[in-house]
ROGU-413657 format. One record per residue (C-alpha): residue in three letters; residue number from 1; y negated, z, x negated. Coordinates in steps of 0.25 Angstrom, whole numbers. Layout:
BEGIN
ALA,NUM,Y,Z,X
...
This chain:
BEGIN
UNK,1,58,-159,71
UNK,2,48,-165,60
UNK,3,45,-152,49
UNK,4,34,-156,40
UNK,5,32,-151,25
UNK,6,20,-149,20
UNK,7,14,-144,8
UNK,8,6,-149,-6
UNK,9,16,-152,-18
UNK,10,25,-141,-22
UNK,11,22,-133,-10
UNK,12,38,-133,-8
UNK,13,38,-142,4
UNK,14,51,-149,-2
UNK,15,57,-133,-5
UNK,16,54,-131,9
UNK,17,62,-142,16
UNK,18,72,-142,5
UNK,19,76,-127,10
UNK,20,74,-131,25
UNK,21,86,-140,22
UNK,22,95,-132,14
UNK,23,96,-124,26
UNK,24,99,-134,36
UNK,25,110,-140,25
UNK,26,115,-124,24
UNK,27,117,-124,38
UNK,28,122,-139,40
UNK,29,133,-135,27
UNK,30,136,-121,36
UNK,31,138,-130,49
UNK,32,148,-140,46
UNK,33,155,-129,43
UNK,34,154,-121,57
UNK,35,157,-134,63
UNK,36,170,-136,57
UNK,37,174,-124,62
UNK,38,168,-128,78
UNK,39,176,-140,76
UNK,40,189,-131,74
UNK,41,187,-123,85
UNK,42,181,-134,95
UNK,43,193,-141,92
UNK,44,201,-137,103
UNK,45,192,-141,113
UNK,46,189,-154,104
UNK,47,202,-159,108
UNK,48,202,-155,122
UNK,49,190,-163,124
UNK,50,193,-172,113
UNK,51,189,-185,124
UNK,52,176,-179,125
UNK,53,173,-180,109
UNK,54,176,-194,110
UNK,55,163,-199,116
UNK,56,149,-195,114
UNK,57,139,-197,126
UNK,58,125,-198,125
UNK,59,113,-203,135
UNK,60,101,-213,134
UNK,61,89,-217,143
UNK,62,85,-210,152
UNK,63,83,-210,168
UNK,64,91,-220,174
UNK,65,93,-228,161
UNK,66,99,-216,155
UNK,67,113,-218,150
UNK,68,126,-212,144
UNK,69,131,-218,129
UNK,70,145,-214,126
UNK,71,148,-213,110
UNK,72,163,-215,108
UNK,73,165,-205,97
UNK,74,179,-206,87
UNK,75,190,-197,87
UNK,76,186,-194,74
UNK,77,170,-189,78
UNK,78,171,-174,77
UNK,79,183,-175,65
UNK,80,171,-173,55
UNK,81,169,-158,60
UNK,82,182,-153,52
UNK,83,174,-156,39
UNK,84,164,-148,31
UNK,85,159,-159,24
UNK,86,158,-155,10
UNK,87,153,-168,6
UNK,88,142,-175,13
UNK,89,142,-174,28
UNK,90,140,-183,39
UNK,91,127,-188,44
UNK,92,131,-188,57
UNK,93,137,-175,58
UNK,94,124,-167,68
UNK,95,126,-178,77
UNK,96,140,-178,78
UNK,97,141,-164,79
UNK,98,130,-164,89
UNK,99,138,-175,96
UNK,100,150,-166,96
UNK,101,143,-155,102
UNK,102,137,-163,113
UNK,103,151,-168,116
UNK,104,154,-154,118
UNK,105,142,-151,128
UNK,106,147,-163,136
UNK,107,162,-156,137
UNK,108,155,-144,141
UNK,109,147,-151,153
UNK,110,160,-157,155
UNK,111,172,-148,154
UNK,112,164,-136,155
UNK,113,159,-125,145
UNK,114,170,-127,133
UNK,115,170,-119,120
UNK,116,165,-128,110
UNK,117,157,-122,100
UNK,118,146,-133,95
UNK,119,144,-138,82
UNK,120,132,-134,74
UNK,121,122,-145,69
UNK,122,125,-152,54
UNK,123,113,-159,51
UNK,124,109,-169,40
UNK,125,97,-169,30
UNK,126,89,-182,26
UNK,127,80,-181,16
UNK,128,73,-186,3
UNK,129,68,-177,-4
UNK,130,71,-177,-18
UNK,131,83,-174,-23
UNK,132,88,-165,-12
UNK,133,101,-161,-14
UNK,134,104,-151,-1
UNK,135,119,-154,2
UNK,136,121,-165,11
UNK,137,108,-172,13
UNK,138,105,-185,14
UNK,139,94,-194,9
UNK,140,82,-198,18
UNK,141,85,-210,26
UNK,142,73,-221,29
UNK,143,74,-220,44
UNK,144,79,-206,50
UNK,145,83,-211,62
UNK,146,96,-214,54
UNK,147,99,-202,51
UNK,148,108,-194,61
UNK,149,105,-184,73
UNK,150,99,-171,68
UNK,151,97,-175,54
UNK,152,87,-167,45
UNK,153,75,-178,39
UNK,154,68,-173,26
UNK,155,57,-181,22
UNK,156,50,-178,9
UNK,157,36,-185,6
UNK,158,35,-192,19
UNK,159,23,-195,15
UNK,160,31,-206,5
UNK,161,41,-210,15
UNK,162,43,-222,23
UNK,163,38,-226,34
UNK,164,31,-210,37
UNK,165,21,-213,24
UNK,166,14,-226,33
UNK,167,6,-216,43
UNK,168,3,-228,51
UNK,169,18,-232,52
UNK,170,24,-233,67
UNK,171,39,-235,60
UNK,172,50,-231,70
UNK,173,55,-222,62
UNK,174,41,-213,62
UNK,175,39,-215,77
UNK,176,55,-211,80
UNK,177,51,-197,74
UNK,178,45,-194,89
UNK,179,61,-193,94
UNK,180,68,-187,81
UNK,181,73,-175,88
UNK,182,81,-181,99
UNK,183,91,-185,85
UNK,184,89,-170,82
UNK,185,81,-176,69
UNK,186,73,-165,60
UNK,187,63,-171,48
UNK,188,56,-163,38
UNK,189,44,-170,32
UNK,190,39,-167,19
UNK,191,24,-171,15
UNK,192,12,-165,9
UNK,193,3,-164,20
UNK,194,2,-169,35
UNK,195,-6,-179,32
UNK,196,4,-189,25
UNK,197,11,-188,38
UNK,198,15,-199,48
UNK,199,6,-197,60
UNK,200,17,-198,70
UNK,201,25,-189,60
UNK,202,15,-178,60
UNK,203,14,-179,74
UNK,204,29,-174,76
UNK,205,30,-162,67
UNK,206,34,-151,72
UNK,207,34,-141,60
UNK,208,25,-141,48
UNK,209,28,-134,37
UNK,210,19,-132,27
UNK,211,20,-126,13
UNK,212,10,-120,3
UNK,213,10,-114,-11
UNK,214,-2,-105,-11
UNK,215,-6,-103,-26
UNK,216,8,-109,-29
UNK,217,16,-96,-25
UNK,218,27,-95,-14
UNK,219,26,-107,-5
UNK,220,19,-103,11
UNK,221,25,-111,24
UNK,222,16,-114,35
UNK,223,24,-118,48
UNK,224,17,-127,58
UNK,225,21,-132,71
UNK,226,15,-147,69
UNK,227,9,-153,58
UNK,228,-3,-148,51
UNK,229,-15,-158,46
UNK,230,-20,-146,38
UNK,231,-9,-134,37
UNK,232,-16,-127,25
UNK,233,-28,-123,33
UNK,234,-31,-109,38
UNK,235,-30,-112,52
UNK,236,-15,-120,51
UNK,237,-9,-109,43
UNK,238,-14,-99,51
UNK,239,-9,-105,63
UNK,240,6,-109,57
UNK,241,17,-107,64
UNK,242,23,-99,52
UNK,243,21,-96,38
UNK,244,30,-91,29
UNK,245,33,-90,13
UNK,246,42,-102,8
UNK,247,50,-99,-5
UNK,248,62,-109,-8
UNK,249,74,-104,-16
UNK,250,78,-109,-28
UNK,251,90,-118,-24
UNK,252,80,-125,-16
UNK,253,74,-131,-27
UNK,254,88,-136,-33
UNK,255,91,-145,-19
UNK,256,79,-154,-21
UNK,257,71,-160,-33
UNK,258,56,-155,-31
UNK,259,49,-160,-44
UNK,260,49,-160,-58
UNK,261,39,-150,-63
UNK,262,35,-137,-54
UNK,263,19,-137,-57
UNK,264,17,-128,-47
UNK,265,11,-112,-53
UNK,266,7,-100,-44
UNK,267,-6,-97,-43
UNK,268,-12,-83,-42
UNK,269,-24,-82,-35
UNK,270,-37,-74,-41
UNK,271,-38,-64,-27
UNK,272,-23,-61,-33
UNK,273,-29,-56,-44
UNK,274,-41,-49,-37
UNK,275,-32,-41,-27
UNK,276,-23,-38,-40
UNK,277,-34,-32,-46
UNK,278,-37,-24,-35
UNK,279,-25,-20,-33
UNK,280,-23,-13,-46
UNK,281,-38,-6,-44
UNK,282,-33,-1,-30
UNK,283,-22,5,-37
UNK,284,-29,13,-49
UNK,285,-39,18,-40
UNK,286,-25,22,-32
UNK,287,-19,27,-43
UNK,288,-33,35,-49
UNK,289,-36,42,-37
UNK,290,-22,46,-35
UNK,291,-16,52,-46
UNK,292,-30,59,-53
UNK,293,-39,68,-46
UNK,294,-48,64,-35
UNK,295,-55,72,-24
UNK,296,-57,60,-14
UNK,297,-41,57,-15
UNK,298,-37,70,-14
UNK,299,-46,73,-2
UNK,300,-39,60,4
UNK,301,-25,62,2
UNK,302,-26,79,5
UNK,303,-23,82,-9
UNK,304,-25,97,-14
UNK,305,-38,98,-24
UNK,306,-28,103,-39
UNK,307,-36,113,-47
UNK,308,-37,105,-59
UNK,309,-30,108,-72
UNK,310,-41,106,-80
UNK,311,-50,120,-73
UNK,312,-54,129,-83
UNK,313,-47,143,-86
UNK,314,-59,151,-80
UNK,315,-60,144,-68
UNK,316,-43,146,-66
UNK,317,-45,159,-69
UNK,318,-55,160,-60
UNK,319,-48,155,-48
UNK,320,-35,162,-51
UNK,321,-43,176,-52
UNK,322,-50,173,-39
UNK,323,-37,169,-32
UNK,324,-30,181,-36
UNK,325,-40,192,-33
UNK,326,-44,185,-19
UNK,327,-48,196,-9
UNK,328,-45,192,2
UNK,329,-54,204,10
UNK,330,-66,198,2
UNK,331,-65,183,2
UNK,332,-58,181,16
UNK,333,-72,186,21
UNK,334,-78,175,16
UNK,335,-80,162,25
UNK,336,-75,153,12
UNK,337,-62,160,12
UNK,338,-58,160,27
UNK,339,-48,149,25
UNK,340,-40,152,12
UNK,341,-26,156,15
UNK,342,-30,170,11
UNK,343,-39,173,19
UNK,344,-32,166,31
UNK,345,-21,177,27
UNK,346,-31,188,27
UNK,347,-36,185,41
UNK,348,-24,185,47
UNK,349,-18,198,41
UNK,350,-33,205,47
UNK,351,-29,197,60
UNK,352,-15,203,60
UNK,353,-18,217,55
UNK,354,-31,216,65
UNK,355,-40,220,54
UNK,356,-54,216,53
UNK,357,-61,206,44
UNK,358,-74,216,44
UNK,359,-74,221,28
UNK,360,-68,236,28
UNK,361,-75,247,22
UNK,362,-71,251,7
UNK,363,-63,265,7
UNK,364,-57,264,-5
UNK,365,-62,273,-14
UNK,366,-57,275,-30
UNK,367,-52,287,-32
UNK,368,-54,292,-48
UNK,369,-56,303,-57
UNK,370,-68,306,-63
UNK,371,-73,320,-73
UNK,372,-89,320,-72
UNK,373,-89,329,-85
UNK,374,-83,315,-90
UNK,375,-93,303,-88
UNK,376,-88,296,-100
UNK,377,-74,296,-97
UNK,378,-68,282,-94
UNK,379,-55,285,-88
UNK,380,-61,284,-73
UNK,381,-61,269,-77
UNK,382,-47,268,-78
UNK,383,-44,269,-63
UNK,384,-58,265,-56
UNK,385,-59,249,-56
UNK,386,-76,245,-54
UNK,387,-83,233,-53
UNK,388,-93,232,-64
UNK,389,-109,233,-57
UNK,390,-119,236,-70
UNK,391,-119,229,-83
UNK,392,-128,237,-95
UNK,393,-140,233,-94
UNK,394,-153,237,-107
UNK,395,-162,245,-99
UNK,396,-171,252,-111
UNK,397,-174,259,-122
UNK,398,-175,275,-126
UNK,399,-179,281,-139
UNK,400,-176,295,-142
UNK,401,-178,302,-155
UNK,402,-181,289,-162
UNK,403,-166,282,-157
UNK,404,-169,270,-147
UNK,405,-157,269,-135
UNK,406,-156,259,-126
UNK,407,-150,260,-112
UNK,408,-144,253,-101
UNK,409,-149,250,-87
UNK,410,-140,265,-83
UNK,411,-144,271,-95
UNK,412,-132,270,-104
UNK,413,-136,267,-120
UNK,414,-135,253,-124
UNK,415,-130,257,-141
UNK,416,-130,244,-144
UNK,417,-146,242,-144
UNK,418,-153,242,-155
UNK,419,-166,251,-158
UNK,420,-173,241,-161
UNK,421,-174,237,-145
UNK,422,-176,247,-141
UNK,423,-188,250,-150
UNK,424,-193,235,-146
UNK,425,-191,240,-132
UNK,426,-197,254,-131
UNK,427,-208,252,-145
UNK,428,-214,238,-139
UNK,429,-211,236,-126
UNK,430,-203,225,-126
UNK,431,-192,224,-116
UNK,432,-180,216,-114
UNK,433,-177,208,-101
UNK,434,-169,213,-92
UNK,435,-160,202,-86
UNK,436,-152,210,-78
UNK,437,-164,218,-68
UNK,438,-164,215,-55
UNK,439,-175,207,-50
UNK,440,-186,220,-47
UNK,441,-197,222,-57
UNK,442,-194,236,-65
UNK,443,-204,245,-72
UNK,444,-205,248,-87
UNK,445,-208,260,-93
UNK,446,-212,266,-105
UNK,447,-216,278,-110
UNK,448,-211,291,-119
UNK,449,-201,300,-113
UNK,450,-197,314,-118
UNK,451,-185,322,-115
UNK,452,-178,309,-110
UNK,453,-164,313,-108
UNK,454,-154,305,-117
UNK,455,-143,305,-105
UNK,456,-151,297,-96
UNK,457,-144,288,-90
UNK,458,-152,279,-82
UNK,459,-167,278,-88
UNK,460,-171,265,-82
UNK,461,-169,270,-68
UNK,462,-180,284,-70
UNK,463,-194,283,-70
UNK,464,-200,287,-83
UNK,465,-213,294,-83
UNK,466,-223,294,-97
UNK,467,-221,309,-103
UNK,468,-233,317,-106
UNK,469,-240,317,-119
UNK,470,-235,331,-123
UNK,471,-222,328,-122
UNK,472,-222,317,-133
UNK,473,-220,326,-145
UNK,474,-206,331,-140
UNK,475,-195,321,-142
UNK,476,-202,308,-140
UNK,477,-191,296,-131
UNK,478,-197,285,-130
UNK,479,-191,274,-118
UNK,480,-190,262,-108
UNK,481,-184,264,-99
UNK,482,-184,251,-86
């Protein structure tokens, strides 16, 4: 088969064969060996049928010119098989050893199936590329047809090589390419691009490698089953048979002489640069919405609302005081509450008990101990608890015996206000707001009173009526009552 190498300068095209054939040499070096050890054991049925070893036959022509050649072969023939060749092998050695185990078919027609075991294939390396020193290679010869069966051709440069560079040559040895595999021949062509090739040579490739170095990183492979005019277009390396990532190991460097100076530099593109950039910004935002607070993420990812730490005392306080005197008779009535786990409980204990959810009627009564004669005693508060309903409120004024007194909304004395309000109020008139009445309009009225009682407890709630004008020499009060 004719492998074709394509590829711009430094593009490892070189690297790339180079290492093809450090393989095959690998496996020539491990096979000399293993035939060494066939031969021992053929050996045997070497000398049974040493006759047959002796003669090697071969056809020619075909239809009735057809015609057997018989090849005397030397006792000697084989005898190179007990070797290992540590130095330079023979060129001949894939033929005779494919001679051998044709000779060994014919005995099995003949005699019958025998058990030879078959030698495996050895095969030698032409080539000129620079310097190559991969163990047992030969230079490239002019004409290839010289070479022996099942050798492996390397040419480098093709384009510079006589007779492939003259495209218009018909030379033999271009036209004898058509029929390099009845020899068991392989060639491996090395050249810029397809162009530079022979026409009949590019006609006969049946593999194309070629090798690119985008932005002068880790050399890319493009495997083709024929030759390519154009294998860098889209459509081609869409269409290659494979592709695949080419790296050459170091020691590959050191069998072959590549150039003087590496000017070669990777390259970074600028969408590189742009996704890098992107990439850092994706993950800020990652990191900023995961680890600080953030109602969207949390709603996303199911996470439970934290009380913050930074919640005031009062409001703590607040929630701590209402958690702890949660009444579960009062707030589970409420349509809000229905789901807290409280109030779950509380239903099903009235569903077990077979209770009912209506509000029951308040029995309890506070039993204390209370002495009328006593009004003023304070000891009843000790054991009644009460919820505060009335704050004191300034109702009015009362003078008596030239001492003003003013009093609260339930007629208690307010001590703390001064004459001189009073006087303002009851002398001229002038009466404070009251911010805390209820919304109704309530009369004002004043007049002169006589024998006002000085227990009166609640003045504001009694109708005052003006006293007659006899009555006003005998202890004059003077009042406002609202």
């Amino acid at each position: 088969m004719l492998h074709l190498v394509t590829g711009t300068p430094g593009a490892s095209k070189t690297a790339f064969v180079v290492t093809q054939l450090d393989k095959l040499e690998r496996s020539n070096f491990i096979n000399v060996r293993k035939n060494k050890t066939i031969f021992e054991f053929n050996k045997p049925l070497f000398e049974k049928f040493k006759d047959e070893f002796l003669y090697y036959s071969y056809e020619e022509g075909s239809g009735s010119a057809r015609k057997t050649i018989i090849e005397p072969l030397a006792e000697d023939y084989f005898l190179f098989l007990n070797e290992e060749f540590d130095d330079l092998r023979p060129d001949d050695y894939f033929k005779k050893t494919t001679r051998y185990n044709e000779i060994v078919d014919r005995i099995n027609d003949i005699h019958g199936p025998q058990k030879f075991e078959l030698l495996q294939p050895v095969r030698t390396i032409y080539t000129n590329i620079k310097a190559c020193k991969i163990p047992y290679t030969r230079p490239l010869i002019h004409d290839w047809r010289d070479a022996p069966d099942g050798s492996v051709i390397v040419i480098d440069e093709i384009q510079l090589v006589e007779p492939y560079k003259n495209k218009k040559s018909e030379d033999p040895m271009i036209m004898d390419l058509t029929i390099h595999r009845h020899r068991g021949f392989d060639f491996y062509i090395i050249t810029q691009a397809t162009r530079y090739l022979h026409p009949a040579v590019k006609e006969l490739i049946g593999c194309h490698y070629h090798i690119t170095r985008p932005w002068g990183w880790t050399p890319k492979v493009y495997q083709y089953g024929s030759a390519r005019d154009n294998p860098n277009a889209l459509v081609n390396k869409i269409n290659c048979e494979a592709k695949f990532s080419f790296k050459p190991a170091d020691r590959i460097f050191t069998l072959y002489k590549s150039t003087t100076i590496n000017t070669h530099k990777k390259r970074i593109p600028k969408f590189i640069y742009f996704i890098g950039a992107v990439v850092v910004v994706m993950a800020g935002l990652f990191y900023h919405f995961a680890t600080k607070d953030n109602v969207i993420y949390d709603q996303v990812t199911g996470k439970p609302t934290q009380p913050k730490a930074n919640q005031t005392s009062t409001t703590t306080q607040a929630a701590t005081t209402t958690k702890s005197e949660f009444n579960a008779d009062t707030e589970c009535r409420k349509a809000a509450n229905v789901e807290k786990p409280e109030c779950v409980k509380w239903f099903s204990d009235i569903t077990k008990n077979g209770s009912s959810v209506a509000p029951a009627q308040q029995t309890t009564t506070d039993q204390v101990s209370y002495n009328p004669s006593k009004p003023y005693d304070d000891q009843i508060q000790e054991t009644v608890s009460y919820q505060v309903t009335a704050k004191p409120v300034f109702s009015g004024c009362v003078k008596k015996n030239g001492r003003y007194v003013a009093y609260t909304q339930q007629g208690t004395i307010l001590h703390d206000v001064s004459s001189s309000d009073c006087k303002k109020l009851i002398d001229q008139g002038d009466r404070p707001f009251n911010y805390f009445a209820d919304a109704r309009t309530e009369a004002v009225s004043t007049g002169t009173l006589n024998n006002v009682p000085t227990e009166q407890t609640q003045p504001n709630k009694q109708q005052l009526q003006p006293v007659k004008a006899e009555e006003k020499e005998q202890k004059p009060i003077t009042a406002v009552i609202s």
